[in-house]
Wavefront OBJ file of the C-alpha trace (Angstrom):
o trace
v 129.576 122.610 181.395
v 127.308 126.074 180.880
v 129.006 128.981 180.178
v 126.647 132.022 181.285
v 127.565 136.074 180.906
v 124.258 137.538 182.380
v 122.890 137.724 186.030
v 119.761 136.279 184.792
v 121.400 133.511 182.713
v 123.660 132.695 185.946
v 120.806 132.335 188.632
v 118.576 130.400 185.628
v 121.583 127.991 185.092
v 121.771 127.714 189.135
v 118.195 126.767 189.871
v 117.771 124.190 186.857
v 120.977 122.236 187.707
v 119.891 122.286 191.569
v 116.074 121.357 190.606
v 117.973 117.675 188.757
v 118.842 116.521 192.882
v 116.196 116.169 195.546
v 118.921 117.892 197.351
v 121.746 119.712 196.202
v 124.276 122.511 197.365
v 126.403 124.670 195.466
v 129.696 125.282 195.362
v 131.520 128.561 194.152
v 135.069 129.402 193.129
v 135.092 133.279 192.609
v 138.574 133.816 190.261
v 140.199 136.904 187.986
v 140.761 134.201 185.816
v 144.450 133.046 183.842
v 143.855 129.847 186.276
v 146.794 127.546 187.414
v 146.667 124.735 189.494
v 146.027 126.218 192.743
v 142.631 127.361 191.338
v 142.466 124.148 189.867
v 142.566 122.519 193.189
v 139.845 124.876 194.642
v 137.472 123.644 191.680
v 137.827 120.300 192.227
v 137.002 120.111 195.642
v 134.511 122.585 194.725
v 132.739 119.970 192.421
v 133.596 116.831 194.876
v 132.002 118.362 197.427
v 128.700 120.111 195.728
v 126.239 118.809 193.333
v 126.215 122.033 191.682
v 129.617 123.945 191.194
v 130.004 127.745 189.737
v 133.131 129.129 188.992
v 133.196 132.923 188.343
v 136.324 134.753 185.858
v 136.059 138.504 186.523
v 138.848 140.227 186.524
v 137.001 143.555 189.140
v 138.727 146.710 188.278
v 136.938 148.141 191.639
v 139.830 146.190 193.582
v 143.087 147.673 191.604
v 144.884 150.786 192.557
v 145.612 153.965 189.850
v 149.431 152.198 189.340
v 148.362 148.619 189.555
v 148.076 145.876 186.280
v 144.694 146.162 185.955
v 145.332 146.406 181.864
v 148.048 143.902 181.880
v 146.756 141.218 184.158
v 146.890 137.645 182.135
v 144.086 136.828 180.516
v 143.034 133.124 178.686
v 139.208 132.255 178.422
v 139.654 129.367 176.178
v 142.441 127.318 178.584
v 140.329 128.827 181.631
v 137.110 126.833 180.310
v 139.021 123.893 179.148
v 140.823 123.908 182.594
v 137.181 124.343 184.412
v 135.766 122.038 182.496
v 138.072 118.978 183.062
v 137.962 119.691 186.832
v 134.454 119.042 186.669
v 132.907 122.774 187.046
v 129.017 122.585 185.875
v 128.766 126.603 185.020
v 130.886 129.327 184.585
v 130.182 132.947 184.875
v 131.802 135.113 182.800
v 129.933 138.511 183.104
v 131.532 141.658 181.845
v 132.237 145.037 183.437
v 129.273 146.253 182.350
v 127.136 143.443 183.896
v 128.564 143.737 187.246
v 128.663 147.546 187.265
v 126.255 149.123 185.286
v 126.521 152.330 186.736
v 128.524 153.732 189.716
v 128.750 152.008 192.618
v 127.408 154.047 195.074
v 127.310 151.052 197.589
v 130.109 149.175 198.927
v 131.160 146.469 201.546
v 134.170 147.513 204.279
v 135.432 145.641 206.858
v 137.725 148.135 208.811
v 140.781 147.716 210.794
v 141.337 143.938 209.247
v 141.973 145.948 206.166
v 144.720 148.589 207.046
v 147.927 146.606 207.766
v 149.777 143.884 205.223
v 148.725 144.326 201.903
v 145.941 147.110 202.508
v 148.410 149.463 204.166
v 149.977 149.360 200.452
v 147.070 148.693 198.758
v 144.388 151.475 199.530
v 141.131 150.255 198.361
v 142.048 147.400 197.482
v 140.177 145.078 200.279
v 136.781 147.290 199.978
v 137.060 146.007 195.987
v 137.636 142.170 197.350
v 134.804 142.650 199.753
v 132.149 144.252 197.477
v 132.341 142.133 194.251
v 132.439 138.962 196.688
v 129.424 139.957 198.349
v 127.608 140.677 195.134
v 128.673 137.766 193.542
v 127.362 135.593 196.965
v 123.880 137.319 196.508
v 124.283 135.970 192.606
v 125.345 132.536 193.167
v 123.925 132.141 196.369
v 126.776 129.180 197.903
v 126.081 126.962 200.408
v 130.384 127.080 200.069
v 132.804 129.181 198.728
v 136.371 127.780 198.579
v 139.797 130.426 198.514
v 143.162 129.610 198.909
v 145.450 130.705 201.479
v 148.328 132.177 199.801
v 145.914 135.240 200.095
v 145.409 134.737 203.767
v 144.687 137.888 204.425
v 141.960 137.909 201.603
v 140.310 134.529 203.647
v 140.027 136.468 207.386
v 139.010 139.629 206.138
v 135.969 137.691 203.852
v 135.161 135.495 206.795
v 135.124 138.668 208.960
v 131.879 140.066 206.549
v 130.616 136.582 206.344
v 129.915 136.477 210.110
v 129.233 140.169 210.402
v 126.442 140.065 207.795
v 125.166 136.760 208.643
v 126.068 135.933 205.491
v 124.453 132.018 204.991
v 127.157 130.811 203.180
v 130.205 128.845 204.965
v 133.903 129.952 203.571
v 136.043 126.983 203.066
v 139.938 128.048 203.127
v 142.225 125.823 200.824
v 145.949 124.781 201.191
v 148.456 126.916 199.274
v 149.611 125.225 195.918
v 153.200 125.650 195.397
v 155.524 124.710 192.086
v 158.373 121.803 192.531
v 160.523 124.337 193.965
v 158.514 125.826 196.263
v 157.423 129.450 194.499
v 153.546 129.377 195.375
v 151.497 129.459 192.314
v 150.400 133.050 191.305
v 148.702 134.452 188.192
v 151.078 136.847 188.155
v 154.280 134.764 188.040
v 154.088 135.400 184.000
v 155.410 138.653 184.634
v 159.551 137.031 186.549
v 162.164 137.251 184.413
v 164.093 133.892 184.374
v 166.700 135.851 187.182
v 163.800 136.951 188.674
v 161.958 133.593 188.681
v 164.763 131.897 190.213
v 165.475 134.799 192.905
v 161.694 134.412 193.978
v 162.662 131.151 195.432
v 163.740 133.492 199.078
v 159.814 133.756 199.857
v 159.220 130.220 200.122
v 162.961 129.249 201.491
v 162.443 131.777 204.347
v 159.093 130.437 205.643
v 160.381 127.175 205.162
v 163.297 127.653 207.740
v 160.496 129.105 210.311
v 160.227 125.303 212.067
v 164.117 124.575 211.678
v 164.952 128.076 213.720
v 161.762 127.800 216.228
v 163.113 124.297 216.756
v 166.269 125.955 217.596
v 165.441 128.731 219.390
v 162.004 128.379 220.505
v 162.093 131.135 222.592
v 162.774 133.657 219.463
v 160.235 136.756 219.492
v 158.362 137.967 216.959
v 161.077 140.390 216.140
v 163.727 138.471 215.685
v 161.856 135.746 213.574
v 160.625 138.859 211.485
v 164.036 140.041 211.235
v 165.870 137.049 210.300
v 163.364 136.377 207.510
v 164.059 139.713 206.138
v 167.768 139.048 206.629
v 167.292 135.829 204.229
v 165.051 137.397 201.695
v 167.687 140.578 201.548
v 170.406 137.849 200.339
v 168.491 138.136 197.521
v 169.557 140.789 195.191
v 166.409 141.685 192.874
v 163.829 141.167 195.963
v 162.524 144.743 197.180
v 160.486 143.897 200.524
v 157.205 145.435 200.735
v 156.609 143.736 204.395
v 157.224 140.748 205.955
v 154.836 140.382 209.733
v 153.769 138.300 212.281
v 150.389 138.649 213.056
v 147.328 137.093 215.223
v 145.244 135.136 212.843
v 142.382 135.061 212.027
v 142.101 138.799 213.820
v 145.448 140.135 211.691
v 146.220 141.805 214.966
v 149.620 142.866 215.528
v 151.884 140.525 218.166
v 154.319 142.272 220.695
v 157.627 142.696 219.177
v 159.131 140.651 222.268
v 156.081 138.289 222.207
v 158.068 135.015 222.571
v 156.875 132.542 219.543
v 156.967 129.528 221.885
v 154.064 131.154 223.980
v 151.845 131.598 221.442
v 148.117 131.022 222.323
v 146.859 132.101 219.188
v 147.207 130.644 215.672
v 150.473 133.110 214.195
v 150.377 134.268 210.189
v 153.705 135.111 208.907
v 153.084 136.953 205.640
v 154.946 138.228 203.092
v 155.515 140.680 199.951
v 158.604 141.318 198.501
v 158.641 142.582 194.786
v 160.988 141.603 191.843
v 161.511 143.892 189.149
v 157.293 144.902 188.488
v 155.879 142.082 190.195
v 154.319 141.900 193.901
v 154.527 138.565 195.094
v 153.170 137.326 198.620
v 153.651 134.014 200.185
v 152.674 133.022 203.401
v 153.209 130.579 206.586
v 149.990 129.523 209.294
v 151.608 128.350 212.336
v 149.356 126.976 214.851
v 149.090 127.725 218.717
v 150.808 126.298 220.636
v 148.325 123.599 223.015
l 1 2 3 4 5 6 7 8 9 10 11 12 13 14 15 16 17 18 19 20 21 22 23 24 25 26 27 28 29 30 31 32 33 34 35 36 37 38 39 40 41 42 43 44 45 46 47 48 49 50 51 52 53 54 55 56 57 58 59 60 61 62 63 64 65 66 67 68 69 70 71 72 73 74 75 76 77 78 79 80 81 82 83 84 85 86 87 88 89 90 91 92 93 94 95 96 97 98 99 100 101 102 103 104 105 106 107 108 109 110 111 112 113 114 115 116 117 118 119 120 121 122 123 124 125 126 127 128 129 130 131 132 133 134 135 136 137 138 139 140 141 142 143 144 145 146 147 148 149 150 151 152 153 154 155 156 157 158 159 160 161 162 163 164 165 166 167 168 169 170 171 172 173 174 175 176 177 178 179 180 181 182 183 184 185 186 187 188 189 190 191 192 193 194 195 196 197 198 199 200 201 202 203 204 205 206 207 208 209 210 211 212 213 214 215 216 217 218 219 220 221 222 223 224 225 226 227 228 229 230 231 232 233 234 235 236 237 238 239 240 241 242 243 244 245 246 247 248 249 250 251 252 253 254 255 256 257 258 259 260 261 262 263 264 265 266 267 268 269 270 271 272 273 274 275 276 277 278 279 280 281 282 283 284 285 286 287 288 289 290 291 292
């Protein structure tokens, strides 16, 4: 495994690895780093699918708010490599801010209305960050496929949004949410739960979990009343603050009538989450298909 830190080192390492195979793609994992399984699971495939894989570690300031943990976020290069390296990643890119800004940005990549409800209605900013160190890391690394996880769902419809809009020629691949024993899915930021807190963060999962048992119930129930029976649940929880909990269109993110009936749905329905204990945001998330 290479471990590069310049643009020219990156696109080098690139070319040389795909010259070895009369015909080779590449596959890219774009990360913050502090990986955990669920990024683990993105390499792998990453690898099994490719000849040549890249995973990128950058945590991109450009994408956190004024009060966000942009200081504090969890950071581990040695177990990242280690972790890269025995899922079979052939280079890793670990520029620094410098590298990928060295000056202002004075360019950047929005995708508009996608952006303003779930977590960009709290967020500001924060999907024109995603959006414009993605695409300059695609024009780096230059993917035949780039694999993220759905537990940022949101993240995954608003990058294949720019992908088709900028006839972008690489094809997004999303990947299954990785979830602990208990349920909790996997998060770099789970570090930060207290051991009540940890425990209390169990709601997120439980709640989208009882989606199919009411539906199967009540099949009839609206996008209200599912919306406000999951925040019912989560509320049972003492230390969870809900940020939002919705029932969207996806992949447009566009709202659903509050009596839209859920067994009528002709679209495939996101419910999505974020509820935060003590200083940490967590979001969790269920894909329910339409309905044939």
């Amino acid at each position: 495994m290479l471990v590069v830190r310049t643009i020219a080192e990156l696109r080098t390492a690139i070319q040389e690895n795909k010259s070895k195979q009369e015909k080779s793609t590449v596959g890219f994992v774009p990360t913050m780093g502090y990986l955990h399984e669920g990024h683990a699971s993105l390499m792998r495939r990453a690898a099994a699918e490719n000849e040549v894989s890249v995973l990128s570690i950058f945590v991109n300031p450009i994408q956190f708010g004024p009060n966000e943990d942009l200081d504090r976020y969890p950071r581990d290069e040695q177990r990242d490599l280690a972790l890269a390296e025995n899922c079979g990643i052939d280079i890793v890119f670990l520029p620094s801010v410098e590298m990928m800004y060295p000056q202002e940005t004075k360019t950047k990549v929005v995708v508009a209305q996608m952006t303003a409800s779930l977590c960009g209605a709290s967020r500001p900013g924060h999907f024109d960050g995603v959006t414009t160190v993605v695409s300059k890391l695609f024009h780096m690394v230059q993917p035949d496929r780039a694999y993220f996880g759905m537990k940022d769902a949101q993240q995954v419809a608003v990058l294949q949004q720019m992908v088709y809009d900028l006839n972008m020629s690489v094809e997004l691949v999303p990947c299954p949410i990785v979830r602990e024993e208990d349920g909790l899915a996997l998060s770099s930021r789970n570090v930060y739960l207290s051991e009540d807190e940890r425990a209390q963060a169990l709601v997120l999962s439980q709640s989208l979990q009882l989606v199919q048992e009411w539906l199967a119930v009540e099949p009839v129930l609206t996008t209200a009343a599912l919306a406000d029976r999951i925040r019912t649940y989560i509320n049972g929880s003492p230390l969870a603050e809900i940020e939002y909990v919705e029932v969207v269109a996806f992949p447009s993110l566009q709202p659903l009538a509050a009596s839209f009936p859920m067994s009528e749905r002709n679209t495939d329905v996101l419910i999505a989450l974020a509820v935060r204990f003590g200083t940490t945001r967590l979001i969790d998330n269920r894909l329910l298909q339409a309905v044939q």
